[in-house]
N, C-alpha and C positions, 0 to 999 in steps of 0.2 A: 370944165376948166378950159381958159382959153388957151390957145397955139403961145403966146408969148408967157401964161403961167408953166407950160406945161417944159416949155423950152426950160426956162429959170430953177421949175423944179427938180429936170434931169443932169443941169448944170451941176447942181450945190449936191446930187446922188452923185457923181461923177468925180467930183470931187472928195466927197465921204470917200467913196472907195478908194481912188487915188490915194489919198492921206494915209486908209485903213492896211493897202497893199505898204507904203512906205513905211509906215510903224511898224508891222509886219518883220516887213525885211529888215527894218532895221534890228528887232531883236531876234530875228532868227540867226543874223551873222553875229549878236552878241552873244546869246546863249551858247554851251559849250554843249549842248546835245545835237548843233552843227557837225561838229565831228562825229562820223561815225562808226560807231561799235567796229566794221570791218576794219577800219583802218585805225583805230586803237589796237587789236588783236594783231595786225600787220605788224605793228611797231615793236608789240611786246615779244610778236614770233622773232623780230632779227636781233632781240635782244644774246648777244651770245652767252650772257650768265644766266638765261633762264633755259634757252633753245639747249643748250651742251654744260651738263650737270657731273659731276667726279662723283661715282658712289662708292664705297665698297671698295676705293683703287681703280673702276672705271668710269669711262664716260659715257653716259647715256642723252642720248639727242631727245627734245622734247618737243612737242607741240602747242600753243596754247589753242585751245578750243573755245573757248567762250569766257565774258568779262561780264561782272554785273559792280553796278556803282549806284549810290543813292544820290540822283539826280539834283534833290534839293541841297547837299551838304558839297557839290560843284561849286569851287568857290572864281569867278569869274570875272577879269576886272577888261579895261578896253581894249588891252596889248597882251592878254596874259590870260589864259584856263590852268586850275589845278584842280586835281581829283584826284581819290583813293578808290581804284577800283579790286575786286573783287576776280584772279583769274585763276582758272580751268585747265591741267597740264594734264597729258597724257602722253603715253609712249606705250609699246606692248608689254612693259614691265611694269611699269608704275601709271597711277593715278594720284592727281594733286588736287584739292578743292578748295575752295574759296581765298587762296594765297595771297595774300595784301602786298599792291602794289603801288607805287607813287607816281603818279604822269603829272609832267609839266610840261606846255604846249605856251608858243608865241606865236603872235598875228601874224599872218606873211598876205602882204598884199596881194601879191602874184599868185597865189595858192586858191586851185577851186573848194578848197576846203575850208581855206583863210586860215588855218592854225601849220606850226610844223613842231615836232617835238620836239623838246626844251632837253629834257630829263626825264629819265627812270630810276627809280631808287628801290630799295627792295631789301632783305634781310635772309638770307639762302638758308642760316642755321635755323629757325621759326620753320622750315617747310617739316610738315609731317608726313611723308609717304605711305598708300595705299597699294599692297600689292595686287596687280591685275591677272601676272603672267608671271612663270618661274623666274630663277635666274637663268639669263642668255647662255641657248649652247657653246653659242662661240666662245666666251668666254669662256667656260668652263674650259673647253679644249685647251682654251691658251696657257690657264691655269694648271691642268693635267700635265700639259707637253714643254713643260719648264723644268719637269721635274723627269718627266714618265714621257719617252722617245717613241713617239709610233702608238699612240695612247689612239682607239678606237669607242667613238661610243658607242653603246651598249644600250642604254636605255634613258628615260628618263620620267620622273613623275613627281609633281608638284602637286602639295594639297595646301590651297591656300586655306581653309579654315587652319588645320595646324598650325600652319603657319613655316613649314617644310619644304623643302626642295631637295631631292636624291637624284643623282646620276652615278650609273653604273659604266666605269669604260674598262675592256677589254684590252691587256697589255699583253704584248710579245715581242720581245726586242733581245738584246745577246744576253743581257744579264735576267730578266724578270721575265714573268710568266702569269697569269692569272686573271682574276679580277679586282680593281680599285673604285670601292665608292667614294665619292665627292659629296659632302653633308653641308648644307647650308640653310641658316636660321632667319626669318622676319623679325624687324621692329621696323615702325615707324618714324625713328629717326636715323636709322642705318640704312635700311632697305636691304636688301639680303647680303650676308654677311655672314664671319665666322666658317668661310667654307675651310672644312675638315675633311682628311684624307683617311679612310677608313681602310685598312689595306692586311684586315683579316684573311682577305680572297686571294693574295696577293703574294707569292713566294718568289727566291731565287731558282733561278733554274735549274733541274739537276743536272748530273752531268756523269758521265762514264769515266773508269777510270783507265789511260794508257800508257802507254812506256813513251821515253823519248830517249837520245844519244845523249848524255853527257861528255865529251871527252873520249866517247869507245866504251862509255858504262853504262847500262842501262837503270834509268832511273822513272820509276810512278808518278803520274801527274793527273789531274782531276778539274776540270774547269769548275767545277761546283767547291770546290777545295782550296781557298785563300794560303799557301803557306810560305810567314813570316820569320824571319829568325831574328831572334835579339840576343843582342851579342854583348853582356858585361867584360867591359875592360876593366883592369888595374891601373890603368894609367889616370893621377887625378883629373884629368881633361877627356878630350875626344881623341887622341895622341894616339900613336901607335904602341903598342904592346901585348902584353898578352890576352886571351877572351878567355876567363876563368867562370866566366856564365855565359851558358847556349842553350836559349830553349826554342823551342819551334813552336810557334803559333799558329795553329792549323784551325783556318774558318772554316766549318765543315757544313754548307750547307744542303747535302744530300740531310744528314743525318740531325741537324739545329742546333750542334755541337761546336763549342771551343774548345779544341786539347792543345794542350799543353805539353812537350815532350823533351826531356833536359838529356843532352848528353855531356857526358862525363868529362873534365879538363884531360884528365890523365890515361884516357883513353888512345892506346897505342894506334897511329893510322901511319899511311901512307898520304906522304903532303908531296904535291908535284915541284920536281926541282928540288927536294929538301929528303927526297926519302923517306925514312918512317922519322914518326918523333910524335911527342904528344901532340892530343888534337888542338890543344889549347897556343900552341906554337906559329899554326898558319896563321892564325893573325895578326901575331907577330913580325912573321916573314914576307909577306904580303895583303895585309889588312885585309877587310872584309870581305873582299872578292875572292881573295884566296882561301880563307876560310869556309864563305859557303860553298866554295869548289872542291872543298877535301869531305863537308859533311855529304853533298850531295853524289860522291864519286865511293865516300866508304858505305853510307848507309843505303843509297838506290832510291833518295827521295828528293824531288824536282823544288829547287825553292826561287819561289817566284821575287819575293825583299827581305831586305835585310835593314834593320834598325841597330846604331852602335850607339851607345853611350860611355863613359867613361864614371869612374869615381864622383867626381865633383860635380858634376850635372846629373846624376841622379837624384843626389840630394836636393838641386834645386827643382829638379820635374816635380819630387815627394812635396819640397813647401810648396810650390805655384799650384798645387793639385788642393793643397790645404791642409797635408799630411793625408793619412790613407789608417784606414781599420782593420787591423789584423789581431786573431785570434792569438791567444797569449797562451803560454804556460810561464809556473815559476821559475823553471830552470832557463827562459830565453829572457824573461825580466831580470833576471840576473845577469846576464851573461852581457846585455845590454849594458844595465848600468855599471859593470868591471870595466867594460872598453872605455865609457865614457870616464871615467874618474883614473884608468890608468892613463887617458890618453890628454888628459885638461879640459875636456871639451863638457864635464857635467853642470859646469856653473852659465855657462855658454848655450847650454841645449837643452839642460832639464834631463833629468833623471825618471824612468818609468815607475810607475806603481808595481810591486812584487807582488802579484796575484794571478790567477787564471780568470781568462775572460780576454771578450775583446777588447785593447786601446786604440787612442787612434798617436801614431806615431809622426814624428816631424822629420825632416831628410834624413839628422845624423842619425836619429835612433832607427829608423827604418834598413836606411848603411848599414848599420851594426848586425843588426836583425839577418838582414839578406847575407852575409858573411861569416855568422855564426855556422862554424864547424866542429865548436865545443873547444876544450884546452883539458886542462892537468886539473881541474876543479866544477868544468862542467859539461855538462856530455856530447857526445856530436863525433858528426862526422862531415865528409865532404856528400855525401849520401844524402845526409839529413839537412844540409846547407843547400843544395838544390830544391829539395822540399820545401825548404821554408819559402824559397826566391818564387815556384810554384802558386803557394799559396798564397801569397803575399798578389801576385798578381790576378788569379781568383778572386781574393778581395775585390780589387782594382773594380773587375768586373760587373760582382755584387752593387758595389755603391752606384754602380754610374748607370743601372737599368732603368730607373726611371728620368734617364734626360731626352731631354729633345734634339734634334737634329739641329738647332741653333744651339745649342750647349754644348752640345759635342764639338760640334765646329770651333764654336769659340776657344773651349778648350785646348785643340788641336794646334790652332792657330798661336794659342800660349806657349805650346810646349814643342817648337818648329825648332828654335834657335838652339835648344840645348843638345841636340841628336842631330848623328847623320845617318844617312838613307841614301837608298838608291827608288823609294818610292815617288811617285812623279805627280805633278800638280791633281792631274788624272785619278794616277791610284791613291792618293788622299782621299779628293773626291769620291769618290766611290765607296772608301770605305766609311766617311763619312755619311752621305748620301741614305747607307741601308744600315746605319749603328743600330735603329729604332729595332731593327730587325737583330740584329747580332747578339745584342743585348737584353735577349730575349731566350736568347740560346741556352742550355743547361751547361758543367764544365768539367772538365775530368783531365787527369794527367796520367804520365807515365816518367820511368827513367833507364836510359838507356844507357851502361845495361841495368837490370834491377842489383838492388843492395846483395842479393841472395842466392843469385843465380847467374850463370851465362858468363864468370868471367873467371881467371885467375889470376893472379898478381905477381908482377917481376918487376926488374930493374934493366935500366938501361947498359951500355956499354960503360956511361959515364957514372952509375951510380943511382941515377934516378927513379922513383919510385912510377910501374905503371900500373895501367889496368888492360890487360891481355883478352881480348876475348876467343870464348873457345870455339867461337864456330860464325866467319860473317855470311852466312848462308843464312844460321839461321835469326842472325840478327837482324836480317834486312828485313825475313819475311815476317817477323813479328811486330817491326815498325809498321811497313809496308798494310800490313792489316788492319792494325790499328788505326791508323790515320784515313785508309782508305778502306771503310767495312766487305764495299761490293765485288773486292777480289777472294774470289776461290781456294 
């Protein structure tokens, strides 16, 4: 071949290639597998709804790891790539796999890439989670220490075949003591979830029992020993008058008891500034403060609130409650439906069934019930009128052991407005906080003094009927005991 073919023929090769490099280029900057994989994965990591996900109530930060797309079904036009890829998420909790996502990419001139994302679209509820790793310690703490002050963990063990996660935390703080497991369950649309406070391990803390000063009187006290007094007024309101019901409500949790301890209206004391007179007087003379300042100055026992109600708000606590289940006899079904029919109120309230068994009663018949002291046709006394008020709140008890600490609360939060207190945002809480526990408790009562013993009966200066006890020595130490087992 000569020098001038040989020229000619590396020309028109020269140009082949020339041509074969510019078609080349030209569809590699068309095709959309120009973008690469790295810098798809870049885009989709700063996506913040894939990157930072809410599971459970939390948020978990993500990775994506890797993208797969069916290269031919790239649909690609001169100004414009769209594609459904295929991505990869991971974090030390979860695994995500093959999660369908939508990229739209525009030309940029300026770009060594030549594309810039357009759009991400995507569907979060579609993701199905793969557990890798338990649920997050931290978390859990955070969740522990919301509730449970000073919550230490303890352990922790996740079987993900089960599909389980257990953590044990170690509490000790003023009120609790023990151990609290934390239970948490897998699905793959939830991701762990369900965590449950298992707090079989878990007790209030006991507590010794010791004297304090009331006034210059020595009176028992018990940090393990909640004691409440609730105080029935005659007055139809929250008004000042008399307290013709006092019971003491003693959380006991040395012992996982509720007592219940009624003293007597007619019970002769000494009230400060008033002298003697019955006990049902001091709150009369100075409301609740002054009342539990005469119970805890006659009897030797520290009371920490005091709950008042009156006539006409008990009945609406009894309906807002639902009515309440109290064990019946014939003679209190009766005694009921007399008041109501002497009083107008039976066409208005409803009249009870005359039978033995439990009903469940509505405010006014409940009223009735707790008031019954008998008459000239049926039986009773003031004796047996405490008893009933007793009982009636032992019910109370009964129905409400299987509620939740949200039901409780709600509840609470219902029945705020009809009563007063000297119980503080605090001491609700609190007693709310541990119901699950309380309410779990067994319940026994007493009455101070008993029907049958320990008292004798006079009259006032004026005439008035009391109850005399014969001995406050040995009345104090028989409360004193009973409320608090662990004294000698």
């Amino acid at each position: 071949m000569g020098k001038k073919s040989k020229i000619i023929l590396f020309s028109i090769l020269g140009v082949v290639v020339v041509a074969a490099i510019a078609v080349t280029l030209y569809f590699v900057l068309r095709n959309p597998m120009s973008l690469s994989d790295s810098r798809m994965i870049k885009d989709l990591q700063n996506d913040k709804g894939l990157a930072s996900q809410k599971i459970s109530g939390f948020n978990f930060d993500f990775k994506v790891d890797s993208i797969d797309y069916d290269k031919d079904k790239a649909n690609s036009g001169d100004e414009e790539l769209s594609l459904t890829a295929k991505a990869d998420l991971t974090n030390d909790t979860y695994e995500v796999k093959g999660f369908p996502v939508d990229l739209k990419y525009t030309k940029e001139k300026d770009s060594k890439e030549s594309y810039k994302l357009d759009s991400i679209s995507y569907d979060l509820k579609n993701i199905e989670y793969t557990a890798v790793g338990g649920f997050p310690e931290d978390y859990a703490k955070e969740v522990v220490n919301k509730t449970f002050k000073n919550a230490k963990l303890d352990s922790h063990t996740t079987d993900l075949p089960k599909k389980t996660d257990k953590f044990t935390f170690k509490i000790s703080n003023s009120d609790m003591s023990g151990k609290l497991y934390l239970n948490y369950t897998f699905d793959s649309k939830n991701g762990w979830h369900n965590g449950k406070f298992d707090t079989t391990g878990l007790d209030i803390k006991k507590g010794k029992t010791t004297t304090v000063k009331v006034d210059g009187v020595k009176c028992y006290t018990n940090p393990a020993v909640k004691n409440i007094i609730l105080l029935g007024t005659d007055a139809p309101d929250n008004g000042t008058s008399r307290s013709d019901s006092m019971i003491l409500v003693s959380i006991d949790s040395n012992n996982k008891e509720i007592k219940f301890s009624s003293f007597m209206r007619d019970t002769y004391v000494d009230i400060d500034g008033y002298n003697k007179d019955k006990l049902n007087a001091a709150f009369a003379f100075g409301g609740p403060k002054l009342a539990v300042k005469t119970i805890e100055k006659n009897y030797g026992i520290k009371i920490d609130n005091y709950i008042s109600v009156g006539f006409s708000k008990f009945k609406d606590i009894v309906d807002a409650l639902g009515g309440v289940d109290v064990q019946l006899d014939q003679d209190e079904c009766g005694y009921i439906n007399w008041q109501l029919n002497k009083n107008g109120q039976a066409g208005t309230y409803g009249e009870v069934q005359v039978k033995d068994g439990s009903q469940k009663l509505n405010g006014q018949q409940a009223l009735w019930f707790c008031r019954d002291r008998g008459s000239e046709q049926f039986s009773g006394s003031d004796f047996t009128r405490t008893s009933r008020q007793r009982r009636m709140l032992m019910g109370l008890v009964e129905s409400y052991k299987n509620s939740s600490v949200k039901e409780i609360k709600d509840i609470t939060n219902k029945l705020k407005k009809y009563i007063l207190t000297d119980l503080s945002k605090n001491d609700l809480n609190w007693l709310i906080k541990y119901s699950y526990k309380f309410f779990t408790y067994k319940t026994s009562d007493k009455c101070y003094p008993e029907e049958t013993s320990g008292w004798t009966d006079g009259t006032t200066d004026a005439g008035a009927w009391i109850i005399q006890m014969n001995s406050w020595k040995d009345t104090r130490k028989d409360i004193s005991h009973y409320i608090y087992t662990d004294l000698k």
